[in-house]
N, C-alpha and C positions, 0 to 999 in steps of 0.2 A: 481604206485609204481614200481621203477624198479624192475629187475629179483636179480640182488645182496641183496638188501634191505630183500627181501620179504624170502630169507633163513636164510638170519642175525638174522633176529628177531625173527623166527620160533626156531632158535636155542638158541639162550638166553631166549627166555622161555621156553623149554625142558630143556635147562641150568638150570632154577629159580627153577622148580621143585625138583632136583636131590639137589640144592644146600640148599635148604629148609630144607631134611633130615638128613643133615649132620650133625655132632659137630661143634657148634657156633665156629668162629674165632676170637682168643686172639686178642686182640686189645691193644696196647701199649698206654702209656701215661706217661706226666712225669709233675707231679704237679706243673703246671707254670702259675701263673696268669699273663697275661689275656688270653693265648691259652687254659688251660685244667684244671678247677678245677671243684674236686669231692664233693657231699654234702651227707649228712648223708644217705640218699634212695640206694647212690651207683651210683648216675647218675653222667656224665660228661660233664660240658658245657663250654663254650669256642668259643675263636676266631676260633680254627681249630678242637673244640671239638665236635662242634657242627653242622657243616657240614658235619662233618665226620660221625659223628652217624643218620643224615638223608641219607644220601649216605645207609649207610648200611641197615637202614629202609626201605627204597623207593626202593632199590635193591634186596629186598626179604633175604637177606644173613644174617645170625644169628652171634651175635659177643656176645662179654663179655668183659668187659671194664678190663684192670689189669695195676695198677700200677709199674710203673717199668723204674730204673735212663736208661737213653738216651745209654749210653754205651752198658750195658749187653742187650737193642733191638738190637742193631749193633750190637755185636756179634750170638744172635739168627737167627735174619732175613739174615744177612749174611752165614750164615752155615748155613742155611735150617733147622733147628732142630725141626721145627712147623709149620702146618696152620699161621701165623701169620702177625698183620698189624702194625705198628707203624704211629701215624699221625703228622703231622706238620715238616715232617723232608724239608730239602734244596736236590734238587737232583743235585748230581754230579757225573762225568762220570765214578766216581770208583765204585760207588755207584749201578750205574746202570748197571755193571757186575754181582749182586747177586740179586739186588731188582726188584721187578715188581711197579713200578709207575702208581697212577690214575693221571687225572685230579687234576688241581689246586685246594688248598679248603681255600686258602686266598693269599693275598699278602700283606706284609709286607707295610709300612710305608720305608721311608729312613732311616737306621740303624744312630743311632748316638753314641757318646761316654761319659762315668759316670766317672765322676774324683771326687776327693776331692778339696770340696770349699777353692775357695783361691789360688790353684794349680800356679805361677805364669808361669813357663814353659809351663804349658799344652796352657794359652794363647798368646802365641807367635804361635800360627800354626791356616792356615785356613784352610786345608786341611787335608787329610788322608797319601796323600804320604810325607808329609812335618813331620806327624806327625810321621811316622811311621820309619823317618830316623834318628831321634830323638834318639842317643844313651845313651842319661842322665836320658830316662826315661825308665820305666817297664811296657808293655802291660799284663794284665792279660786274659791267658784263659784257657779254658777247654780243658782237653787231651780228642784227636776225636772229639770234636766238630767243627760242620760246622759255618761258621758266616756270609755263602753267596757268590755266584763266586766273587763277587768284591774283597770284602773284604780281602777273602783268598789268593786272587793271591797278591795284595797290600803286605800281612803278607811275602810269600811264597820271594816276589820279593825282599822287602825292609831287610827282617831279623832285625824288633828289637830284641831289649833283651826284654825278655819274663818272667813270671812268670807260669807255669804251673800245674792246681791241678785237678784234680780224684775224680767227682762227688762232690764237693763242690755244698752246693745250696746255694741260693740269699745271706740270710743273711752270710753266713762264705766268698762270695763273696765281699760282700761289706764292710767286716770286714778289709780282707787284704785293698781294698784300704782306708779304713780311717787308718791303723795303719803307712802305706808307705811302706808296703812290695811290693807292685806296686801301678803305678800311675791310671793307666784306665783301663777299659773295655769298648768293642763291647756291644750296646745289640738294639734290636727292640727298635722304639719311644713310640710305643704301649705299652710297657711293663715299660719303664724305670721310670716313676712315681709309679706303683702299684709294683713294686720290691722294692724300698727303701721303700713306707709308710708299707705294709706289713712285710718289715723285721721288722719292730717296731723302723728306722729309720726318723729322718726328711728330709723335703727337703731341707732346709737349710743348711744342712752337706755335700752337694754335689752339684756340675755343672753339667751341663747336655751341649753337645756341638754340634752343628751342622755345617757341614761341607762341601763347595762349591762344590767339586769333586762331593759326597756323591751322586751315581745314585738309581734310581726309588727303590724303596724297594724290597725284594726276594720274591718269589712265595713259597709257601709250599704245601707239596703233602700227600698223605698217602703211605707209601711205606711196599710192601709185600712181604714175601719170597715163594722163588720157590717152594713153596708146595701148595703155592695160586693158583691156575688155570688161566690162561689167560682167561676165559670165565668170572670168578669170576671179575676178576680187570674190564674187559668188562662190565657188568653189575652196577655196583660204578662207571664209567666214565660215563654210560648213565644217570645215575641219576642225579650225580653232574652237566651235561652239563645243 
């Protein structure tokens, strides 16, 4: 064992110790099937729910799972205002000014696009930059939300016309696009069947679109604010690896 190794370790478990006595660490979540749903006990399980809470387990670190919309984590963990983690987020370089990032704890799928069946414009495009230059139609998203580097730089580069709304969840999401207040949404391939049947939607109400450009799916991380300990995120990275 080298000489580096053998103090590494030695201190992340004098680390485990210290961190074992501490107040458990808020732990964000934002009720999204299939990443993070809660059941009646209080537990959280999930595509990124549930690595994450072994991460924390396997890591000796004490958490406490708290629901809570994607925004007001970004504001918390960005201002240091708590111990606290949020999991599943996208890391981005702004991002990574305020948060301490583990280890991966899934990768997405290639993001596709939810339009209203029938849409005949939305099938005129095979692509995302084609789609996105498209000024007869309305991309719908969420204010502060990440939709992945591709994505956002594509958004950032082309400037559709936008439809944007503040903590909308699925179903008030998928309302606007059947009414025509916008034509599509971004979302995970993972997600996009378990979002409309859960809204209490059919499939048949919507196209689902997949896209030649459309690269490898996003990584998602747990992301913590500076009050987390670099020792702390050390220990959740050894685990996850």
């Amino acid at each position: 064992m080298s000489s580096f190794l053998l103090p590494l370790q030695m201190i992340l478990f004098l680390f485990t110790s210290t961190v074992m006595a501490q107040s458990p660490i808020q732990l964000y979540y934002d009720e999204r099937i299939p990443y993070a749903v809660s059941d009646k006990h209080g537990a959280v399980h999930g595509l990124t729910a549930t690595p994450a809470a072994k991460a924390f387990e396997q890591a000796g670190v004490p958490f406490q799972w708290k629901k809570m919309p994607f925004k007001r984590q970004l504001a918390i963990i960005k201002y240091n205002k708590k111990p606290a983690c949020g999991i599943g987020w996208f890391k981005k370089p702004e991002r990574e000014q305020f948060a301490r990032f583990t280890r991966v704890v899934y990768q997405d799928r290639p993001s596709i696009v939810i339009s209203k069946k029938g849409s005949s414009k939305m099938s005129q495009h095979g692509d995302v930059s084609s789609l996105l230059q498209d000024k007869s139609i309305k991309l719908l998203v969420k204010d502060s939300f990440s939709y992945g580097t591709y994505v956002d730089k594509q958004i950032t580069k082309y400037k559709p016309e936008t439809v944007a709304v503040a903590g909308s969840n699925n179903i008030q999401m998928l309302q606007i696009i059947l009414s025509g207040r916008a034509d599509y949404l971004f979302a995970a391939e993972e997600e996009a069947e378990e979002m409309i049947v859960s809204a209490g939607y059919e499939m048949s109400q919507f196209q689902l679109h997949h896209f030649t450009d459309m690269p490898a799916g996003n990584n998602r991380y747990i992301a913590c604010s500076q009050q987390v300990a670099p020792e702390t995120v050390e220990l959740l990275n050894q685990a996850l690896k």
